[in-house]
N, C-alpha and C positions, 0 to 999 in steps of 0.2 A: 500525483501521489506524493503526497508529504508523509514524514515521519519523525516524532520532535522525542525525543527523552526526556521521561517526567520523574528522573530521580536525578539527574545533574543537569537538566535546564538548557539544552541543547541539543540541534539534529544528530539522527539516530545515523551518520554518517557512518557508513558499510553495513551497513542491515540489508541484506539478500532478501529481495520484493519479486513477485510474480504478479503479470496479469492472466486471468483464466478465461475463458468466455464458454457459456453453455452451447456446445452444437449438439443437438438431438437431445440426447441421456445424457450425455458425459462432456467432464471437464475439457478443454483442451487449451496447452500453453500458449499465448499470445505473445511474449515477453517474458524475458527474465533477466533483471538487473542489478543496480544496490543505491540504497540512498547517497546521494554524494554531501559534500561537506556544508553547500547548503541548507539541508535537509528535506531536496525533493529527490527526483527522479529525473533528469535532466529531458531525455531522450524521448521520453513519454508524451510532453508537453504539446508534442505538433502529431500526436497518433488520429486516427480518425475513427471514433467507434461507431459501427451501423449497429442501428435497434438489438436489442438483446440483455440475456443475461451476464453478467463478467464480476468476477471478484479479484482483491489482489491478495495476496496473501504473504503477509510478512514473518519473516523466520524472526522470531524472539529469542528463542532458546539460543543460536548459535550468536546472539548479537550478545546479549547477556550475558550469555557462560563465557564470551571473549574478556568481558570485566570483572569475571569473580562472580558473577551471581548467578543463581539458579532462575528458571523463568517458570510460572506456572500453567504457562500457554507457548509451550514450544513453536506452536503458529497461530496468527492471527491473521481471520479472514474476514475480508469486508465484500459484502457482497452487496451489488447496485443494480439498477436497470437501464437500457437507455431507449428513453421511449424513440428516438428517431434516429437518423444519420444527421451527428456531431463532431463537432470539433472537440476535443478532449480539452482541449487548453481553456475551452470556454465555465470550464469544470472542476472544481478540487475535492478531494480526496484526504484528508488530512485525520492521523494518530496522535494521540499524547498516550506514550505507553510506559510501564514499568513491568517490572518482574511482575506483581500481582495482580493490576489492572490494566484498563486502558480506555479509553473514550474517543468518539469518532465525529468527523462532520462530515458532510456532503453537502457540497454548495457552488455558486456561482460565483467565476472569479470577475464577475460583470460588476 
């Protein structure tokens, strides 16, 4: 899980990130951490996800309002599938976000 800030060009270092994963009906927490200076998730890197629903969901508003600004998606949530049992590392996750947008990838760090 990466996180880059697209209004001063650099990771979104202490942005409080969740990962969720669907069991049944309902959400349930897998992790919860903060971007580090980076701009990933350190810890994350060697997780192992079996098949399933999971989203992560990044805290804006509190990353934002820590710099003066207001956010217009107090969270952002990216939600993925994983078709099998993977190695997450094999995988990226990656934000460019600001106060009023944001845009996403999901890709192969192969």
């Amino acid at each position: 899980m990466e996180a880059q800030d697209a209004v001063y060009g650099r990771p979104a270092a202490g942005m409080e990130v969740r990962l969720e994963r669907m069991a049944d009906t309902q959400w349930m927490l897998d992790g919860k951490s903060e971007i580090g200076p980076e701009g990933f998730v350190r810890e994350w890197l060697t997780l192992d996800l079996s098949r399933g629903l999971y989203r992560v969901v990044f805290c804006g508003e509190r990353y934002f309002g820590a710099l003066g600004l207001s956010s217009a998606y107090p969270e952002i949530s990216v939600m993925f599938r994983m078709l099998g049992d993977q190695d997450a590392s094999a995988y990226k996750i990656q934000v460019w976000l600001s106060p009023y947008s944001y845009s996403t990838y999901f890709g192969s760090r192969i």
